[in-house]
N, C-alpha and C positions, 0 to 999 in steps of 0.2 A: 456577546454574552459570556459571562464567564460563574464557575460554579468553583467552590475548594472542594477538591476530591482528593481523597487518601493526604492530607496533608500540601498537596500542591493546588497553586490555584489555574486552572485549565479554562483554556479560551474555546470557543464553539460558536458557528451560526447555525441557524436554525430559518427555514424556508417551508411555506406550502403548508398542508394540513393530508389525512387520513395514515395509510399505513407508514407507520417509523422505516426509513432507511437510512443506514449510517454506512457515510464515507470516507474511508481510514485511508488516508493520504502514504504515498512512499516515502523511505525514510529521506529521499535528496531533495523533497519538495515539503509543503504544508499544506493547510486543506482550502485554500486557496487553487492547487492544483485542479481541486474539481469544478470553478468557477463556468464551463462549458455546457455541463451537466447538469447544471443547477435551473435554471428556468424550464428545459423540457419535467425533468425528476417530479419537481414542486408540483404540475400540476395535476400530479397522481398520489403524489407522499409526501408526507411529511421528514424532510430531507436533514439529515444532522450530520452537522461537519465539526468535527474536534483536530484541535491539535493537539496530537500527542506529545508528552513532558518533552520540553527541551525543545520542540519546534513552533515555528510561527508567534504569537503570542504566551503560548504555555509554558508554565517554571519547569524547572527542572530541579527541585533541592538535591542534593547532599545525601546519598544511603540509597541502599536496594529499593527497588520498586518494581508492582506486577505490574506489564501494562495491562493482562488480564481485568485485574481488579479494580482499574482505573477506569477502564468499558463498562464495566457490570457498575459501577459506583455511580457514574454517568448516565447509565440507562436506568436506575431506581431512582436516581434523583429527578427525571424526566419521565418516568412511569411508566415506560418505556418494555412490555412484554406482548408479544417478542417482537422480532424485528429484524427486516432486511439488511445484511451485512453487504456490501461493496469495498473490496477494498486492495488495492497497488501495493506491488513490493513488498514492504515489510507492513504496510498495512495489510494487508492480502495473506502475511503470516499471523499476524494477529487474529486478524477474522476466522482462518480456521483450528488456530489455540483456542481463543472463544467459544468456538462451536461445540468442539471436542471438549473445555470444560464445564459447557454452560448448555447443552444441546437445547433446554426447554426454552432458550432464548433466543432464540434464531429460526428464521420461517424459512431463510434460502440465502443463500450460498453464492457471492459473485469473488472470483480470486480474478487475480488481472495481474498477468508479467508475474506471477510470485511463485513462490515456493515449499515447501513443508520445512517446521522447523525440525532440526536435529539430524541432516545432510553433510556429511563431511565435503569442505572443498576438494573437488577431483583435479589432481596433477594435468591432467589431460586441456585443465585450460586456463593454465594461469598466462599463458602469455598473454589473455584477453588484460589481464588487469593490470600489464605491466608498466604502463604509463600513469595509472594513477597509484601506485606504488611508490613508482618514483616521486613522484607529487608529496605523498603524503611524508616522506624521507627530508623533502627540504623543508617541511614545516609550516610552509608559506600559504596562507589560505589561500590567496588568489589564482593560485599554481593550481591546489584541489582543485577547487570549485571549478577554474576550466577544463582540469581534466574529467571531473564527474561528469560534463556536459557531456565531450566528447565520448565517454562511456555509456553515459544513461539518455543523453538527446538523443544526439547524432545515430551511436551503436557503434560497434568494433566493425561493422560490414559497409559501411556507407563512407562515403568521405566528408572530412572535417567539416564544418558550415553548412551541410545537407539540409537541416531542417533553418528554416530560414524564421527572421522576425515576426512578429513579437518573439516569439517562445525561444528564442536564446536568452534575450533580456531580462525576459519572467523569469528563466530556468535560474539564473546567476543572483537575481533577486532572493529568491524564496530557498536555494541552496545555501547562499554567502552565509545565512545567520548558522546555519546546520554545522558548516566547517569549521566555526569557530568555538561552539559549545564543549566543554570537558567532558564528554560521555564518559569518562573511565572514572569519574566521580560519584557516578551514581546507576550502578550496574543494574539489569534486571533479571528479576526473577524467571526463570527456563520455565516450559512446560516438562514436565516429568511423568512417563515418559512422553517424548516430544511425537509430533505429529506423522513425522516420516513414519514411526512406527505403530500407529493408531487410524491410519486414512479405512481400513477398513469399519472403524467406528463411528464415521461422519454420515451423522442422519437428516440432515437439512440438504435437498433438492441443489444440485451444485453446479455452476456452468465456469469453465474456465474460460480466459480469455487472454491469447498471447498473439505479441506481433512476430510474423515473419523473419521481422532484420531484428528481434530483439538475439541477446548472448545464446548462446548453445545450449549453457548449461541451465538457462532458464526455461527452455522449449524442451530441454528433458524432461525437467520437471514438472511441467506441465503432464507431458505423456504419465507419467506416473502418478501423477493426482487421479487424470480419468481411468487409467488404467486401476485404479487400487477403490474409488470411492465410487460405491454402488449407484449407478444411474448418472452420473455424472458424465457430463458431455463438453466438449471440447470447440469454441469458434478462433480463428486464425484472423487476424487481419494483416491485409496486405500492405507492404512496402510502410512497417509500423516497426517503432522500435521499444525500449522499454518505456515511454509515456505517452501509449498509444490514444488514450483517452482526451489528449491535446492536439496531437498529431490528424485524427481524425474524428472528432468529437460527434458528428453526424451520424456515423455510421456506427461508433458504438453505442450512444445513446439510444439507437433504435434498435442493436440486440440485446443489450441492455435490459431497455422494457417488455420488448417481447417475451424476454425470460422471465420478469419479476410478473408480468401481468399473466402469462399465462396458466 
Protein backbone atom coordinates (compact mmCIF):
# COMPACT_ATOMS: atom_id res chain seq x y z
CA UNK A 1 0.00 0.00 0.00
CA UNK A 2 1.28 3.30 -0.42
CA UNK A 3 -0.14 6.75 0.51
CA UNK A 4 1.67 10.68 -0.68
CA UNK A 5 2.33 12.02 2.79
CA UNK A 6 3.89 15.55 3.26
CA UNK A 7 5.00 15.48 -0.43
CA UNK A 8 6.71 11.96 -0.37
CA UNK A 9 4.96 9.03 -1.59
CA UNK A 10 5.39 6.17 1.53
CA UNK A 11 5.12 2.49 1.28
CA UNK A 12 3.13 0.55 4.36
CA UNK A 13 1.46 -2.93 4.83
CA UNK A 14 -1.24 -3.22 6.88
CA UNK A 15 -2.49 -6.72 8.60
CA UNK A 16 -5.21 -8.03 10.97
CA UNK A 17 -8.04 -5.74 12.32
CA UNK A 18 -9.00 -3.99 15.99
CA UNK A 19 -6.46 -1.78 18.02
CA UNK A 20 -3.94 0.20 15.59
CA UNK A 21 -0.21 -0.78 16.35
CA UNK A 22 2.51 0.71 14.40
CA UNK A 23 5.92 -0.75 13.80
CA UNK A 24 8.63 1.76 13.08
CA UNK A 25 11.44 -0.31 11.72
CA UNK A 26 15.57 0.50 12.64
CA UNK A 27 17.24 2.81 10.79
CA UNK A 28 19.67 -0.52 9.16
CA UNK A 29 16.70 -2.35 8.23
CA UNK A 30 12.92 -1.58 6.73
CA UNK A 31 9.70 -2.71 7.92
CA UNK A 32 10.11 -5.90 6.60
CA UNK A 33 12.23 -6.40 9.73
CA UNK A 34 9.18 -6.96 11.62
CA UNK A 35 7.98 -9.85 9.27
CA UNK A 36 8.24 -12.31 12.58
CA UNK A 37 5.88 -10.32 14.55
CA UNK A 38 3.34 -10.02 12.07
CA UNK A 39 1.10 -13.17 12.16
CA UNK A 40 0.94 -13.41 16.15
CA UNK A 41 0.39 -9.14 16.27
CA UNK A 42 -2.56 -9.37 13.62
CA UNK A 43 -4.45 -11.59 15.43
CA UNK A 44 -5.05 -8.96 18.13
CA UNK A 45 -4.47 -5.48 16.13
CA UNK A 46 -4.57 -4.06 13.49
CA UNK A 47 -0.71 -4.01 12.60
CA UNK A 48 0.80 -0.94 10.32
CA UNK A 49 4.20 -1.25 9.03
CA UNK A 50 5.64 1.98 7.11
CA UNK A 51 8.73 2.62 5.66
CA UNK A 52 10.15 5.46 6.63
CA UNK A 53 11.44 8.13 3.72
CA UNK A 54 14.49 6.78 2.21
CA UNK A 55 13.99 3.02 3.26
CA UNK A 56 12.52 0.08 1.80
CA UNK A 57 10.02 1.12 -0.77
CA UNK A 58 9.64 4.89 0.46
CA UNK A 59 10.91 8.29 -1.42
CA UNK A 60 12.97 10.25 0.07
CA UNK A 61 12.87 13.82 -1.99
CA UNK A 62 15.13 16.60 -1.86
CA UNK A 63 14.67 19.27 1.58
CA UNK A 64 14.04 19.01 5.25
CA UNK A 65 11.59 16.66 6.52
CA UNK A 66 9.67 15.87 10.10
CA UNK A 67 9.52 12.19 10.36
CA UNK A 68 7.19 13.36 13.16
CA UNK A 69 4.86 14.72 10.80
CA UNK A 70 5.01 12.02 8.42
CA UNK A 71 3.56 9.49 11.48
CA UNK A 72 0.91 11.83 12.43
CA UNK A 73 0.06 12.39 8.29
CA UNK A 74 -0.07 8.54 8.16
CA UNK A 75 -2.10 8.07 11.02
CA UNK A 76 -5.04 10.71 10.01
CA UNK A 77 -4.89 9.36 6.69
CA UNK A 78 -5.69 5.86 8.19
CA UNK A 79 -7.92 7.44 11.13
CA UNK A 80 -5.88 6.11 13.14
CA UNK A 81 -6.52 7.81 17.10
CA UNK A 82 -4.68 6.62 19.09
CA UNK A 83 -2.49 4.03 18.73
CA UNK A 84 0.17 1.47 19.81
CA UNK A 85 3.71 2.64 19.03
CA UNK A 86 6.39 -0.49 18.61
CA UNK A 87 9.29 0.71 17.56
CA UNK A 88 13.57 -0.37 16.91
CA UNK A 89 16.45 1.95 16.96
CA UNK A 90 15.67 4.90 15.40
CA UNK A 91 12.38 3.87 15.08
CA UNK A 92 11.97 3.45 18.79
CA UNK A 93 13.44 7.31 18.72
CA UNK A 94 10.69 8.23 16.63
CA UNK A 95 8.01 6.63 18.69
CA UNK A 96 9.07 8.45 21.64
CA UNK A 97 9.49 12.15 19.70
CA UNK A 98 5.84 11.25 18.66
CA UNK A 99 4.68 10.58 22.11
CA UNK A 100 6.30 13.63 23.57
CA UNK A 101 4.61 15.65 20.45
CA UNK A 102 1.57 14.06 20.01
CA UNK A 103 0.86 12.48 23.67
CA UNK A 104 -3.19 12.25 22.74
CA UNK A 105 -1.94 9.78 20.07
CA UNK A 106 -0.49 7.06 21.54
CA UNK A 107 -2.21 4.50 24.06
CA UNK A 108 1.44 2.73 25.00
CA UNK A 109 4.77 2.86 24.53
CA UNK A 110 7.18 -0.25 23.14
CA UNK A 111 11.08 1.26 22.61
CA UNK A 112 13.26 -1.76 21.60
CA UNK A 113 17.44 -1.32 21.56
CA UNK A 114 16.85 2.62 21.27
CA UNK A 115 17.45 5.56 22.53
CA UNK A 116 16.15 9.32 23.51
CA UNK A 117 16.92 11.84 21.01
CA UNK A 118 19.37 14.76 21.79
CA UNK A 119 22.41 12.29 23.67
CA UNK A 120 25.73 13.41 22.89
CA UNK A 121 28.06 10.66 21.64
CA UNK A 122 30.11 9.51 24.86
CA UNK A 123 34.06 9.25 24.19
CA UNK A 124 33.97 6.40 26.38
CA UNK A 125 32.76 4.13 23.43
CA UNK A 126 33.79 4.98 20.11
CA UNK A 127 36.01 2.22 19.84
CA UNK A 128 32.73 0.25 19.55
CA UNK A 129 32.27 1.93 16.08
CA UNK A 130 35.57 1.88 14.93
CA UNK A 131 35.17 -0.56 12.30
CA UNK A 132 32.25 0.86 10.65
CA UNK A 133 34.04 4.14 10.57
CA UNK A 134 36.48 2.99 8.80
CA UNK A 135 33.87 1.37 6.38
CA UNK A 136 32.21 4.40 5.85
CA UNK A 137 35.88 6.44 5.09
CA UNK A 138 36.24 4.13 2.02
CA UNK A 139 33.08 4.91 0.47
CA UNK A 140 32.32 1.58 -0.56
CA UNK A 141 28.85 0.36 0.22
CA UNK A 142 29.50 -3.26 0.50
CA UNK A 143 32.25 -2.61 3.03
CA UNK A 144 29.17 -0.64 5.19
CA UNK A 145 26.67 -2.73 4.81
CA UNK A 146 29.14 -5.62 6.31
CA UNK A 147 30.37 -3.77 8.77
CA UNK A 148 26.68 -2.54 9.91
CA UNK A 149 26.10 -6.43 10.22
CA UNK A 150 28.85 -7.00 12.37
CA UNK A 151 27.82 -3.90 14.46
CA UNK A 152 24.00 -4.11 14.50
CA UNK A 153 23.56 -8.30 13.91
CA UNK A 154 26.29 -9.90 15.26
CA UNK A 155 27.15 -6.80 18.23
CA UNK A 156 30.73 -5.73 19.25
CA UNK A 157 30.49 -8.72 22.21
CA UNK A 158 29.96 -11.82 20.09
CA UNK A 159 32.03 -13.08 17.33
CA UNK A 160 31.73 -12.29 13.66
CA UNK A 161 29.02 -14.90 11.99
CA UNK A 162 27.42 -15.49 15.55
CA UNK A 163 23.94 -15.12 14.34
CA UNK A 164 23.66 -17.50 11.61
CA UNK A 165 21.17 -17.63 8.29
CA UNK A 166 18.62 -16.55 7.07
CA UNK A 167 19.09 -13.31 9.05
CA UNK A 168 22.61 -12.32 7.78
CA UNK A 169 21.17 -12.54 4.17
CA UNK A 170 18.01 -10.58 5.15
CA UNK A 171 20.09 -8.12 7.34
CA UNK A 172 22.56 -7.21 3.91
CA UNK A 173 19.29 -7.22 1.79
CA UNK A 174 17.02 -4.69 3.55
CA UNK A 175 20.56 -2.62 4.81
CA UNK A 176 22.26 -2.56 0.96
CA UNK A 177 19.45 -0.04 -0.20
CA UNK A 178 19.89 2.09 3.28
CA UNK A 179 23.82 2.55 2.47
CA UNK A 180 23.40 3.74 -0.52
CA UNK A 181 20.65 6.52 -0.18
CA UNK A 182 22.19 10.40 0.09
CA UNK A 183 20.71 11.15 3.55
CA UNK A 184 22.57 14.46 3.79
CA UNK A 185 20.09 15.45 0.91
CA UNK A 186 17.35 15.67 2.71
CA UNK A 187 18.03 16.36 6.50
CA UNK A 188 15.35 16.30 9.29
CA UNK A 189 13.65 18.15 11.33
CA UNK A 190 15.05 17.59 15.47
CA UNK A 191 12.65 17.55 18.17
CA UNK A 192 13.05 20.73 20.10
CA UNK A 193 13.63 20.34 22.96
CA UNK A 194 14.69 16.70 22.09
CA UNK A 195 13.50 13.88 24.38
CA UNK A 196 16.59 13.26 26.60
CA UNK A 197 15.41 16.29 28.05
CA UNK A 198 11.61 15.78 28.24
CA UNK A 199 11.45 11.82 29.38
CA UNK A 200 9.92 13.10 32.39
CA UNK A 201 6.78 14.25 30.05
CA UNK A 202 6.03 10.80 28.64
CA UNK A 203 2.48 9.80 29.45
CA UNK A 204 1.75 6.65 27.52
CA UNK A 205 2.32 3.30 29.68
CA UNK A 206 6.15 2.47 28.55
CA UNK A 207 8.03 -0.88 28.35
CA UNK A 208 11.42 -0.86 27.26
CA UNK A 209 13.05 -3.73 25.72
CA UNK A 210 17.06 -4.26 25.25
CA UNK A 211 19.27 -7.31 24.41
CA UNK A 212 22.09 -8.28 26.71
CA UNK A 213 25.00 -8.46 24.00
CA UNK A 214 23.35 -5.36 22.37
CA UNK A 215 26.22 -1.97 22.53
CA UNK A 216 26.87 -0.29 25.96
CA UNK A 217 25.86 2.69 25.30
CA UNK A 218 22.43 1.41 24.29
CA UNK A 219 21.66 -0.66 27.62
CA UNK A 220 22.49 2.86 29.29
CA UNK A 221 20.18 4.17 27.72
CA UNK A 222 17.79 2.06 28.22
CA UNK A 223 18.45 2.50 32.15
CA UNK A 224 17.70 6.07 31.73
CA UNK A 225 14.41 5.78 29.78
CA UNK A 226 13.14 3.78 32.95
CA UNK A 227 14.83 5.48 35.29
CA UNK A 228 13.39 9.03 33.98
CA UNK A 229 9.73 7.97 32.51
CA UNK A 230 7.14 7.44 35.25
CA UNK A 231 5.98 3.71 35.41
CA UNK A 232 8.09 2.61 32.99
CA UNK A 233 9.66 -0.78 33.09
CA UNK A 234 12.46 -2.46 31.70
CA UNK A 235 12.56 -6.43 30.00
CA UNK A 236 16.34 -7.67 29.08
CA UNK A 237 16.55 -10.44 26.56
CA UNK A 238 19.13 -12.76 26.73
CA UNK A 239 22.06 -13.63 24.42
CA UNK A 240 20.16 -10.76 21.93
CA UNK A 241 21.87 -8.18 20.26
CA UNK A 242 20.55 -4.91 18.69
CA UNK A 243 17.68 -6.87 16.25
CA UNK A 244 16.56 -8.75 19.13
CA UNK A 245 12.98 -9.14 17.61
CA UNK A 246 14.73 -11.47 14.66
CA UNK A 247 17.18 -13.02 16.92
CA UNK A 248 14.37 -14.23 19.08
CA UNK A 249 11.04 -13.53 17.75
CA UNK A 250 9.00 -15.97 20.17
CA UNK A 251 9.95 -14.65 23.08
CA UNK A 252 9.60 -11.23 22.31
CA UNK A 253 6.31 -11.35 20.70
CA UNK A 254 4.96 -12.91 23.82
CA UNK A 255 6.36 -9.90 26.12
CA UNK A 256 5.34 -7.96 23.72
CA UNK A 257 1.72 -8.75 23.92
CA UNK A 258 1.60 -9.16 27.35
CA UNK A 259 2.49 -5.63 27.72
CA UNK A 260 0.08 -4.27 24.99
CA UNK A 261 -2.82 -6.54 26.10
CA UNK A 262 -2.57 -5.99 29.62
Amino acid sequence: MYSQLNGARIHYERDGSGMPLILLHAGVADQRMWEPQVPAFAKQFDVIRPDLRGSGDSELPHGRWNPRQDLLALMDELALKPAHLVGCSMGGGLALDFALDHPERVSKLVLVDSGPSGLKDDPRHEHLFEEATAAEKTGDPDAINQADMNLWLDGPYRPRGYVAEPLRTLFLDRNGKNVRVDWSSSPTVKLDPPAARRLHEVTAPTLVVVGDKDLEPLREMADLMVGSIAGARKVVIEDAAHLLNLEHPAEFNRIVLEFLLS
